[in-house]
FISEKE-960753 format. One record per residue (C-alpha): residue in one letter; y, x, z. Coordinates in steps of 0.001 Angstrom, whole numbers, padded with zeros to 6 digits, always signed. Example, Ala and Ser with C-alpha at 12.3 -4.5 7.8 and 13.67 -1.06 7.14 Angstrom:
<pts>
A-004500+012300+007800
S-001060+013670+007140
</pts>
This chain:
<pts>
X-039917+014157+018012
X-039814+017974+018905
X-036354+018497+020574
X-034134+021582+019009
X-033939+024729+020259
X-031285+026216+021024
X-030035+029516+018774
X-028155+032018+021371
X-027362+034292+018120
X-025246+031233+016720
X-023843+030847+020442
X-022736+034148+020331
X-020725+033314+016752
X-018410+031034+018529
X-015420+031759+019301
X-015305+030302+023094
X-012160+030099+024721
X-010359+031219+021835
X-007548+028565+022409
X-005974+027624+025812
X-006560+023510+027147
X-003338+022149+024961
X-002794+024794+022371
X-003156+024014+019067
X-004762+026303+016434
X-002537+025518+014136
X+001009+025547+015919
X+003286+025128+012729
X+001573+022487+011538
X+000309+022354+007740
X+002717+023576+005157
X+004515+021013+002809
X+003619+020394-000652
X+006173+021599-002634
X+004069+020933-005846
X+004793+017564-005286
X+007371+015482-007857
X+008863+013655-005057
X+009631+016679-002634
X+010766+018450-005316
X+013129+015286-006521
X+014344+015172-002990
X+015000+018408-002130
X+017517+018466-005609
X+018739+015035-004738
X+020763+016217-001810
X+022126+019079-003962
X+025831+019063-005171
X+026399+018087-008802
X+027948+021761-010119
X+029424+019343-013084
X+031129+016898-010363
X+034923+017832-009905
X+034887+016443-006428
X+031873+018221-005394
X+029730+014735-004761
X+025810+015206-003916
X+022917+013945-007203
X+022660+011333-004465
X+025934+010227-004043
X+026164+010081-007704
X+023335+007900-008219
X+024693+005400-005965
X+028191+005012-007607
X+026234+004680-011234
X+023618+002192-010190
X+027283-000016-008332
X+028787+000150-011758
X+026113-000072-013713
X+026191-003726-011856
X+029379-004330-012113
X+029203-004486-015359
X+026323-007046-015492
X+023325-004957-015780
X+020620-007193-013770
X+018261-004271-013395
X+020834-002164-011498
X+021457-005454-009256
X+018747-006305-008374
X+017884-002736-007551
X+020922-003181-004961
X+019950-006554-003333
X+016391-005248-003040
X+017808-002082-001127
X+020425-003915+000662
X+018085-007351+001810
X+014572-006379+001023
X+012394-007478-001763
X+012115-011634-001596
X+008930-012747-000853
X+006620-014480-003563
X+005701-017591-002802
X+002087-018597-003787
X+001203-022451-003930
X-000541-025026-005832
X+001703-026888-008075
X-000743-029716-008480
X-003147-030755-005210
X-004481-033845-006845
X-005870-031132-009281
X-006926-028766-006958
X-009005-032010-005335
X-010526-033123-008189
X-011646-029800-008957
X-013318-029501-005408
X-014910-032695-006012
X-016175-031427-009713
X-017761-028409-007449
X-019417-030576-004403
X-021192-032640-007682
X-022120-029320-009786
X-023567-027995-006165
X-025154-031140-004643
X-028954-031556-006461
X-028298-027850-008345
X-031180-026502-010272
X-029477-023444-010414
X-031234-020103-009745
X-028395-018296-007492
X-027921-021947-005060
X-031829-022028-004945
X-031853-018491-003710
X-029351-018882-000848
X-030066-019767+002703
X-027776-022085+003429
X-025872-022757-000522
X-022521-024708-000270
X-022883-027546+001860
X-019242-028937+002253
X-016014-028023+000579
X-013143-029549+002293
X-010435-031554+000506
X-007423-030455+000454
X-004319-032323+001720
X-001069-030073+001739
X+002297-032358+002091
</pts>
């Protein structure tokens, strides 16, 4: 393979040494979206209310109506606050029924053990074990 040569006409296109060792050609930093739905909803969230007597922020606003709003039973508004205030809880995934799961692994070890079928032919190594399960 024929090494490439070089081009000193493209050399002479770059711009050498146009930044200093630790300056950055882009000293601001990218410009912020302001197309965005959620810049634009927070930039107006920390607004003042012009309707609000007591000059309170969209913000500040929100809070107090999502508290009363569960206050007065509404479950969506409450759990909105317990989420905020704890975190989301955590959903638990398990098997309701490990004799079931078991039998189910046994079903597969049978299905897989002599197989005639095309795609377990094909394999390498097909299933050889499947491990019973024993959670308690």
């Amino acid at each position: 393979m024929e090494k490439r040569k070089i081009n000193f006409n493209s050399l002479k296109n770059l711009d050498v040494g146009k930044w200093k060792p630790g300056q950055s050609g882009n000293p601001e930093g990218r410009p912020p979206k302001k197309e965005c739905l959620t810049s634009l909803l927070r930039e107006e969230i920390e607004k003042k209310c012009q309707s609000d007597k007591k000059g309170r922020t969209w913000k500040e606003l929100i809070v107090l109506t999502t508290l009363e709003l569960a206050i007065k039973g509404n479950s969506v508004a409450l759990r909105e606050i317990w989420d905020r205030i704890d975190g989301k809880l955590a959903t638990p995934v398990g098997i309701a029924d490990i004799e079931q799961l078991n039998e189910c692994i046994d079903t597969l070890k049978e299905i897989f053990k002599d197989s005639e079928n095309d795609n377990y032919n094909q394999s390498k190594e097909g299933i050889k074990s499947l491990p019973t399960v024993n959670y308690q």
